[in-house]
C-alpha positions, 0 to 999 in steps of 0.5 A: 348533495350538491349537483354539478355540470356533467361530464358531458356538458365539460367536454363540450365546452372544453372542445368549444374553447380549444377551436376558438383558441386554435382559431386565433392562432392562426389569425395571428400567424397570418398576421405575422406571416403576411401583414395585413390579412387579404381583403375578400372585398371588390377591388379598385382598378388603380390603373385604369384610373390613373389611366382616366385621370392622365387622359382627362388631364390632357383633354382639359390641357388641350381645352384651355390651350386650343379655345383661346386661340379659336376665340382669336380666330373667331374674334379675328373672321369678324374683320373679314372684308365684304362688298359692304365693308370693304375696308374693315381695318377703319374698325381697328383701333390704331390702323394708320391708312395712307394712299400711295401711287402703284406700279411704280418700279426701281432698280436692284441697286436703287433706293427709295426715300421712303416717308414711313418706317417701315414704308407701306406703300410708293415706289419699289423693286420690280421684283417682289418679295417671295411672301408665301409664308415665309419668315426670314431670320434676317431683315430683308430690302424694302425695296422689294418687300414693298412690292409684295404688299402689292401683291396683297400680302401682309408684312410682319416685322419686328424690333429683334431688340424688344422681342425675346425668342419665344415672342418671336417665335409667336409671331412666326406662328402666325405667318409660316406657311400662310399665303400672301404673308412674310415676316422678318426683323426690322432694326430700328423699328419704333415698336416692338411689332409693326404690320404692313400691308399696302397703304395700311400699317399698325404698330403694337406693343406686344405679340399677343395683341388680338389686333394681329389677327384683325389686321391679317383678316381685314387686308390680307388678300382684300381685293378692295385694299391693294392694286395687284389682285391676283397677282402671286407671292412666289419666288422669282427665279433669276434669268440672268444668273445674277439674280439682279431680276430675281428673288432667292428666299434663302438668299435675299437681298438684305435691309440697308440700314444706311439713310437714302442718298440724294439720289434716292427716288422720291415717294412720288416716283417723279420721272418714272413711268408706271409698269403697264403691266400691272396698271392693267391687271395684275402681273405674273403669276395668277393665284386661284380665283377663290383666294383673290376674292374677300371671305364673305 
């Protein structure tokens, strides 16, 4: 008589398929009820790297924009003057440098046949630009730019016509703020940016030139290069009320465009006799010794 499983065995079994049946009912009603059933696994902290990244962003970002300008800064201390290389600018490629007679002064009203546009260098204002740093919005007289160059400073101008507003927004970066320096447009310059300090000049095509910054570090405050050292950029207050012998930054006397009459002073500064003053040492205030010396 043929045997079979015995009732015991069969309730097992059905017990078994009722669990695995009960199992994956509720397997599917998660599904249904959440979606994707919650993983048991480590998380990944999204933010905290959404967090790393952004900074890493803006570290890199600063990297590339700050090292450029150290570079140029760096590449720029190697025209530094010294005892041994008094006059770093004769390594600057197109550096025109000219001598011209010092302390040499005109009057307010007076104007000077200059042989350079823009001059740099021969008769000028007995009053000086204020060139502490500023940059002037608006072309200032020559006259009195000029004597600041004998002050030490450097002289930044510019075409307003060649340079849009973030050029010359370039350029005054380098200038706002920074003594024995000014800025301001030149109409009618020949270049779209020209560097003045006395008896030097340099002409350049564009703002972001290495040049620039040459330029400033060989002959800004070279006491080897210009006639009044340690003589100051500040402003000069008027003592007569009518500012006619002194200089107001926030109102300066403006650029005269016209050509010098017949009565203009000659670049030798015939009949003039030099200012005592300043042929003897430098006049007016005193900057610190530590800035009237070369860097190194």
């Amino acid at each position: 008589m043929p045997t079979g499983p015995d009732k015991g065995s069969q309730n097992k079994s059905a017990a078994k398929a009722d669990k695995a049946i009960n199992a994956a009912n509720k397997k599917s009603a998660r599904k249904k009820k959440g979606g994707v059933p919650t993983a048991t696994g480590r998380q990944i902290p999204w933010l905290t790297v959404a967090g790393v990244v952004v900074v890493v962003g803006l570290v890199a970002g600063l990297g590339i924009n700050l090292y450029p300008k150290y570079q140029d800064r760096a590449e720029a201390q190697k025209f530094a003057p010294s005892e041994a290389n008094q006059d770093p600018s004769t390594g600057i490629e197109g550096v025109t440098v000219q001598e011209y007679p010092a302390a040499l002064h005109v009057g307010r009203t007076q104007r000077v046949a200059y042989d350079q546009s823009p001059p740099f260098g021969g008769p000028h204002d007995a009053v000086w630009a204020t060139c502490t740093g500023i940059v002037y919005p608006e072309a200032i007289r020559t006259e009195n730019a000029v004597h600041s160059l004998e002050h030490g400073a450097v002289w930044v101008t510019y075409n307003p016509d060649d340079l849009n507003a973030d050029q010359v927004q370039s350029l005054a970066d380098r200038v706002d703020g920074e003594t024995q320096m000014m800025m301001s447009p030149y109409p009618g310059l020949d270049s779209p940016v020209s560097l003045q300090s006395w008896g030097h000049q340099l002409k350049l095509d564009s703002v972001d030139d290495e040049r620039i910054g040459q330029f400033v570090s060989a002959l800004r405050l070279n006491r080897f290069a210009y006639p009044e050292v340690g003589a100051s950029c500040a402003s000069v207050p008027s003592s007569t009320g009518d500012g006619s012998d002194g200089f107001d930054p926030d109102n300066p006397p403006l650029f005269d465009a016209s050509a010098p009459g017949a009565d203009a002073v000659p670049m030798d500064g015939a009949g003039i006799t030099p200012d005592a003053s300043e042929t003897g040492g430098a006049g007016g205030a005193q900057l610190p010794s530590d800035l009237q010396m070369p860097t190194n």
